[in-house]
C-alpha positions, 0 to 999 in steps of 0.5 A: 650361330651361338654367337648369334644365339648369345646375342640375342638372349643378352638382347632379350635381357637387356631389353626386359631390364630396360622394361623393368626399368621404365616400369619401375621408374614410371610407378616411382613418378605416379606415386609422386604424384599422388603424394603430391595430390595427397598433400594437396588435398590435406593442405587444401582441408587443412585451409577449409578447416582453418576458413571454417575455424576463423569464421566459426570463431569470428561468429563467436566473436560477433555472437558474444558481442551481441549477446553482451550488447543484449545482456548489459546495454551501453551508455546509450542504450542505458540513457535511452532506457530512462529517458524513454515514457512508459507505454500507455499500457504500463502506465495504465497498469502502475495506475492500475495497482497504485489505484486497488493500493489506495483504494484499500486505505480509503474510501468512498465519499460519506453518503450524504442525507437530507436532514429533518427540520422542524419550525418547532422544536418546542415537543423535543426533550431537553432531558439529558441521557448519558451514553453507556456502550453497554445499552444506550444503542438499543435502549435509544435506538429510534432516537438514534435512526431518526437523527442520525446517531450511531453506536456501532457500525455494520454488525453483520460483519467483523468490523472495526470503526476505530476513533480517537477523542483529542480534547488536546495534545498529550505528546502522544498523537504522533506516536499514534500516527506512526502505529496507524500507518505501518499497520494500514490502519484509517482512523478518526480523530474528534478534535476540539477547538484547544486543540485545533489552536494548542502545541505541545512543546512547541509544536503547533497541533496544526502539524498534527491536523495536515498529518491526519488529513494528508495520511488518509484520516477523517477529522470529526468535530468534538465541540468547542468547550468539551460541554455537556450538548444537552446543556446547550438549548439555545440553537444559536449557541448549540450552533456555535459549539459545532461550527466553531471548531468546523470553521477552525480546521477548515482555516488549515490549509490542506484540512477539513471538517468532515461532518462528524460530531461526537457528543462530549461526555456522550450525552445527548437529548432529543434536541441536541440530535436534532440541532446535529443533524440539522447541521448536516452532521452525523452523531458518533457514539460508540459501542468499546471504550474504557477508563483511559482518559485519566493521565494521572492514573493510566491503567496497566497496559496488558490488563487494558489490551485484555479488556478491549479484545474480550469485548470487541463485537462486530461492527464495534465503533470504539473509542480511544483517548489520545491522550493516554499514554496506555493506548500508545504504548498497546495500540501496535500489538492490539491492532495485529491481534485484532486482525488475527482474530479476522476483524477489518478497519473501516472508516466512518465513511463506510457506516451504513445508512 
């Protein structure tokens, strides 16, 4: 019986050993298993990462490309760029500004009139009247509305009608030319016949004349022989003294006469105004001028931009020689100071009527 006993208790032993055993060695194979699922699983993510890492990189990749494709355009697209019109629309805009551009050096058309004319001129005065800027516009004021003369300009405004008188070429016409552009300045340059058909140093005037006409300015008529107007009381011969320079710049190609007169000397009658405007011309005076037609003995330039500035008015037409080389030397700083000081450049084109 205790043999028996003993038996069964080693029985029992073996037997929770054997247990144990099976217990212990089937956890050992789940845990495995769940190691081995575990690797899975990271090796798994750690493929999704590096999936999402390569297309995350290859987007890059594209999204660089493109954006250096946008950024900096290829030969392609460079010569497309080039060679493509502009829309209707942008052309209409650049024509739009270079437009107001434009429209900001020059101006209407001269407003046209329909002149007096008479079958006797016998009750016209012959007497000559000499111009001074000082009272000649008010002491000769009906005369000048009648026949269209004028010695200053819109006087309601600060504006200046700046003109030059070219009897003939000094060298310094150029140099005026030059001033005028950088400064946005429209002038007016009365030429004579010499001058029309002179050079200097060789240089045919008609360069000068294409320059004038092709940068904006109005040519005006100053008489073929430089002479007092009044002296001439044959209309044939007035005639001759206004169409013959008129016939001579329109010959230039790229030129013409526009149908301003300025009287030599700013003498006049009653009939030279008639015979003027008779020919479709206005009569320029002007209202500032000074002694700088003397190239002998050109006054000091500081003294003569004093002068000028201290009697500028409004509506002044004034008057400068091209031949002085004071005028060329101030015109640059006189101009600046004349706009500071709030005037505006208008062209003849703009005298009232």
């Amino acid at each position: 019986m205790h043999y028996a006993f003993g038996g069964i208790k080693m029985l029992k032993k073996n037997l929770a050993l054997c247990i144990a055993l099976a217990l212990l060695l089937s956890g050992c194979g789940k845990a495995k298993e769940n190691e081995n699922n575990m690797n899975a699983i990271d090796s798994q993510n750690k493929n999704i990462i590096n999936s999402q890492t390569n297309e995350s990189s290859e987007e890059n990749k594209k999204s660089d490309s493109k954006t250096k494709s946008e950024s900096k355009p290829d030969d392609t697209q460079l010569s497309e760029s080039a060679t493509k019109p502009e829309s209707d629309s942008t052309l209409k805009s650049n024509s739009s500004k270079e437009s107001e551009t434009i429209t900001k050096y020059t101006t209407e058309p001269p407003k046209k009139f329909t002149p007096l004319v008479s079958s006797d001129t016998s009750s016209l005065s012959t007497k000559a009247i000499a111009w001074s800027w000082l009272y000649s516009s008010r002491d000769s004021a009906d005369l000048l509305s009648k026949y269209k003369g004028y010695g200053f300009g819109d006087t309601s405004r600060k504006i200046i009608y700046l003109t030059f008188d070219e009897g003939y070429e000094n060298g310094y016409t150029s140099s005026i030319l030059d001033t005028l552009k950088a400064n946005k300045v429209q002038a007016t340059f009365f030429v004579t016949k010499p001058f029309v058909t002179g050079s200097f140093n060789g240089v045919p005037d008609t360069e000068l004349l294409k320059r004038m006409s092709n940068e904006g300015h109005i040519i005006g008529n100053h008489s073929v022989q430089h002479k007092s107007m009044p002296t001439f009381t044959d209309e044939a011969a007035f005639n001759a003294e206004i169409t013959g320079v008129e016939d001579a710049v329109n010959s230039i190609a790229g030129c013409k006469m526009s149908k301003y007169f300025r009287p030599p000397e700013g003498t006049f009658s009653e009939l030279s105004l008639y015979y003027t405007q008779k020919l479709g011309y206005k009569s320029i005076f002007f209202s500032l001028a000074y002694q700088d037609y003397n190239v002998d003995n050109q006054p000091d330039p500081e003294s003569s931009k004093a002068k000028l500035l201290k009697n500028t008015n409004d509506g002044t037409i004034c008057l400068l020689h091209a031949v002085s080389k004071t005028n060329a030397t101030i015109l640059d700083s006189l101009i600046k100071e004349w706009k500071n000081q709030g005037y505006e450049f208008k062209s003849l084109d703009d005298l009232p009527n």
